[in-house]
C-alpha positions as CSV (number, residue, x, y, z in Angstrom):
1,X,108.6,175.8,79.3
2,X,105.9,173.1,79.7
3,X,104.1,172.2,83.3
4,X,104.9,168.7,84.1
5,X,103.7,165.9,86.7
6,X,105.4,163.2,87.7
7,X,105.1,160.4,90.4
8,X,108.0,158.5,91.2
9,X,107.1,154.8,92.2
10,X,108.4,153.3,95.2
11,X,110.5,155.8,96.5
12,X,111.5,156.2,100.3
13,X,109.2,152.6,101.0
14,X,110.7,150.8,103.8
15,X,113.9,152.1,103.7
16,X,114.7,151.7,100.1
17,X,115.2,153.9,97.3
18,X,116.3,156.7,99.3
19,X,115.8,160.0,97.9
20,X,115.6,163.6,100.0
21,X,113.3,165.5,98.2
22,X,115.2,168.9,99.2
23,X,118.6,167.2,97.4
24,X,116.1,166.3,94.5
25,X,114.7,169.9,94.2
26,X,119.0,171.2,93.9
27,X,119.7,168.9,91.2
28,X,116.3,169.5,88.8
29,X,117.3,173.3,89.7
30,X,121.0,172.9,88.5
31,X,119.8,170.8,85.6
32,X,117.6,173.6,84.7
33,X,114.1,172.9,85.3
34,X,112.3,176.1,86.8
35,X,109.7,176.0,89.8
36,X,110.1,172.8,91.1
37,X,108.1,171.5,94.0
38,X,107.7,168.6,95.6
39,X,105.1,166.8,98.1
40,X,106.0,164.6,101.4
41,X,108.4,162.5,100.4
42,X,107.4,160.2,98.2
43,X,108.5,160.8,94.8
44,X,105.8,163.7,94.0
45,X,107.3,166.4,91.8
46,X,105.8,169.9,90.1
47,X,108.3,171.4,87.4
48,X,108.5,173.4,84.8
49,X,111.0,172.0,81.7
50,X,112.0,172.5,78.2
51,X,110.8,169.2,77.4
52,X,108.1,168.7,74.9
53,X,107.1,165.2,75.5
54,X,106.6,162.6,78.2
55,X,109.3,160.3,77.4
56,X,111.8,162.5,77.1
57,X,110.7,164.0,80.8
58,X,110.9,160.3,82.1
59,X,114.1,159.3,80.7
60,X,115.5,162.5,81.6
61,X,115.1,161.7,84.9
62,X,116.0,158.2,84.9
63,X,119.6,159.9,84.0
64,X,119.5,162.2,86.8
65,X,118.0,160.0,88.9
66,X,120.8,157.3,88.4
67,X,123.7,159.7,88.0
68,X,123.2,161.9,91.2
69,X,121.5,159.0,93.7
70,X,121.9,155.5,92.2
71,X,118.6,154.5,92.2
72,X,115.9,154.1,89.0
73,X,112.4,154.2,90.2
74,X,109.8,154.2,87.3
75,X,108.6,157.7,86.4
76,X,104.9,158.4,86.0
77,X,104.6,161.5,83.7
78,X,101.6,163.5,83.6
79,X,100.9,167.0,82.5
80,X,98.3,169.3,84.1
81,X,95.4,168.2,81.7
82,X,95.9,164.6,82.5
83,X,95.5,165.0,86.0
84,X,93.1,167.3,85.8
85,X,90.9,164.6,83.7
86,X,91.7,161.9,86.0
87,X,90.9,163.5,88.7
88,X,87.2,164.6,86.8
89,X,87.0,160.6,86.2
90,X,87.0,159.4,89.7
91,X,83.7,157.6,90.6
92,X,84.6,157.8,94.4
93,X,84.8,161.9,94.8
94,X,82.1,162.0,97.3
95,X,83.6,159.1,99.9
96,X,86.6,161.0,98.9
97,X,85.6,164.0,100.3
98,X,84.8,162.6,103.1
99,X,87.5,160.8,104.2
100,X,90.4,161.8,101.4
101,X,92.4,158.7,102.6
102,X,90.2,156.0,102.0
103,X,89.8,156.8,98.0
104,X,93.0,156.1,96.0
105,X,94.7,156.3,92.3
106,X,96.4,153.5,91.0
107,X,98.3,155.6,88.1
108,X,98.3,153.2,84.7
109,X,101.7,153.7,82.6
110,X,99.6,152.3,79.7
111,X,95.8,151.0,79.2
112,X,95.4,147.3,81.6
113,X,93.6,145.3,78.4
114,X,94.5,142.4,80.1
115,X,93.1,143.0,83.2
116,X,91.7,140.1,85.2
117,X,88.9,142.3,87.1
118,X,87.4,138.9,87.9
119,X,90.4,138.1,90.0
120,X,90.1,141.9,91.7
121,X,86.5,141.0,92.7
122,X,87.0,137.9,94.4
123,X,89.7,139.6,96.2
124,X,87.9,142.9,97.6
125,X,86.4,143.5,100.6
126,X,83.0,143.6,101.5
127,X,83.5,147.4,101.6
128,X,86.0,148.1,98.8
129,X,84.8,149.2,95.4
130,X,87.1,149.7,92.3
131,X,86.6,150.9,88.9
132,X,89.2,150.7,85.7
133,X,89.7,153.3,83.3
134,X,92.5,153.7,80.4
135,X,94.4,155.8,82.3
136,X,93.6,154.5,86.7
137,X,92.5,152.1,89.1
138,X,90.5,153.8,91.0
139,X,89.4,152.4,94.6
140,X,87.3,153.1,97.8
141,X,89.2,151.4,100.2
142,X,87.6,152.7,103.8
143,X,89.8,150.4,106.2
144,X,92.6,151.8,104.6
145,X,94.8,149.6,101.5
146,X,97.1,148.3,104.2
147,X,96.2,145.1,104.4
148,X,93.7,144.6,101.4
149,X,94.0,141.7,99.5
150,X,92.6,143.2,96.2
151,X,95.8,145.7,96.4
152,X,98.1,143.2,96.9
153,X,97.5,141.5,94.3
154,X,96.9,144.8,91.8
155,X,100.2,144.2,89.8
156,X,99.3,140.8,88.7
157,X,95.4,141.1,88.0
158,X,96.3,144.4,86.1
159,X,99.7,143.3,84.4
160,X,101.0,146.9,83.7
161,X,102.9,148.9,85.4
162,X,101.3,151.6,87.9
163,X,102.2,154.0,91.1
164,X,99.4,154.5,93.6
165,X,98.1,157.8,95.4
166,X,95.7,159.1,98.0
167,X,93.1,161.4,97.2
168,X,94.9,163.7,99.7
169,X,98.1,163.4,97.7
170,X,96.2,163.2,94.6
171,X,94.8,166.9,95.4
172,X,97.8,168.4,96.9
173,X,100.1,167.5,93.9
174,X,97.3,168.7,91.5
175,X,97.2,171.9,93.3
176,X,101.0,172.2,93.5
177,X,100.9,172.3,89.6
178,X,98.3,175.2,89.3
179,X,95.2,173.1,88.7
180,X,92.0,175.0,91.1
181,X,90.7,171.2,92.9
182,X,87.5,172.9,93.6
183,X,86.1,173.0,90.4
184,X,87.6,169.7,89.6
């Protein structure tokens, strides 16, 4: 059995894409993935599983997704050592510590090579700093992300696909999957 990661994107937003995490955690149990765990309630998930790689974890779950609640949400699959790196990565650990809300992860499904970072500039706040890597988007955002202009207009500056957690969250789910955050 293999450790695995994954953040669901745009789950339980607004009403939409309703999924109960305890109803999720039964199914992935029948199914026959082992230790599963889960994080507030939106789309964070810890399991163990048979499967070898990360697409056949995501389109697993598409399936089960689909069959038992009628809903698709993209799957962001990471395992232990990805996190762990991203996590090592972030430029903003200090603020973060500080004030674990104001730092987030904007999860990449692929490198942004197209990214217009010149766009992202223009559009930050005086007190908003972001840096790009292969894998995140990763931003100081001390007034909080909900009305920033720069993460409102992340999907079309970056032009791939991506799912976006606190530092908080970040932390917790990392923990949940065994990784010690202290000596990250």
């Amino acid at each position: 059995m293999k450790r695995w990661i994954v953040f669901l994107r745009g789950v339980n937003v607004s009403g939409s894409n309703r999924l109960p995490m305890k109803e999720l955690r039964a199914v992935l149990e029948e199914e026959g993935y082992e230790k599963v765990e889960t994080y507030i309630q939106s789309g964070n998930i810890v399991f163990d599983s048979g499967h070898e790689n990360y697409a056949d974890v995501s389109h697993d779950l598409t399936d089960l997704l689909r069959e038992h609640f009628g809903i698709t949400p993209r799957s962001h699959v990471y395992s232990p050592q990805d996190i762990s790196r991203i996590i090592q990565l972030n430029p903003y650990k200090e603020e973060g510590l500080e004030a674990p809300k104001s730092v987030h992860f904007f999860l990449l499904a692929e490198p942004a090579g197209e990214a217009n970072l010149e766009r992202l500039s223009e559009l930050k706040a005086y007190n908003e700093a972001f840096e790009l890597t292969d894998d995140a988007l990763y931003l100081h955002a001390p007034d909080g992300i909900g009305r920033s202009d720069l993460v409102k207009e992340l999907d079309r500056a970056l032009g791939v696909a991506m799912t976006g957690r606190n530092m908080r969250t970040l932390y917790k789910v990392a923990a949940l999957a065994g990784l010690d955050v202290e000596d990250l």
